[in-house]
N, C-alpha and C positions, 0 to 999 in steps of 0.2 A: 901304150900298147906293149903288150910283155909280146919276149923274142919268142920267135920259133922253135919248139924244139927238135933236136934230131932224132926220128926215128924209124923205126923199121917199116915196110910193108904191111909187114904179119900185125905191127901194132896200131898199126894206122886204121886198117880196115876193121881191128875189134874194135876200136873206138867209135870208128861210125858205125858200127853195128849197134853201139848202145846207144849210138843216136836216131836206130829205129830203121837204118839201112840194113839191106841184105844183098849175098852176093846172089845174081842173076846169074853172070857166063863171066869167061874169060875168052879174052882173045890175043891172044899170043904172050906179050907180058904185060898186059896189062888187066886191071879186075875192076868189073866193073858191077857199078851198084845200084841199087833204087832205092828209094822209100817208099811208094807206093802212091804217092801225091804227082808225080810225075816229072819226079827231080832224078837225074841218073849222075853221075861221080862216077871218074875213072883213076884209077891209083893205081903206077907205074910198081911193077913186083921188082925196085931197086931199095938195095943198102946201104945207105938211107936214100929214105923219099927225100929228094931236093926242095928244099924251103920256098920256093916259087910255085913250085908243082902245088906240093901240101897246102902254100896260103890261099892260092885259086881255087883247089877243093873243099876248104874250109868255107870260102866264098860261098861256093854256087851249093852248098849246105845248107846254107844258111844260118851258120853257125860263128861265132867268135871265135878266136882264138883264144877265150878265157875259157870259155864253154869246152872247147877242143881239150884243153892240158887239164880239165877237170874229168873229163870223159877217161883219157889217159891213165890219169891215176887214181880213178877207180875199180 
């Protein structure tokens, strides 16, 4: 399993954006997101998102972490 990588807020949540997430609301610092299937993700607006936080929202994505650093760098 490739490592984590560190990154921003702002780049975390365009990434799940091209995974078909959008943001809904925000509530205080944190943003949160849907797909529309009924899956919501919440991403702490810190720099850097914390590699626990990240791996659990990648989780409940339902997404890899291959998938994720693919999303990233494109």
């Amino acid at each position: 399993m490739p490592k984590i990588p560190s990154v921003s807020a702002r780049e975390c949540i365009r990434a799940f954006e091209k995974a078909g997430f959008s943001v809904t609301r925000q509530s205080g610092s944190h943003v949160i997101l849907h797909n529309g299937k009924g899956v919501r993700i919440s991403i702490p607006e810190h720099n850097p998102v914390s590699k626990g936080v990240l791996r659990g929202a990648i989780k409940d994505a339902g997404l890899t972490v291959e998938e994720f650093i693919t999303l990233l760098r494109s």
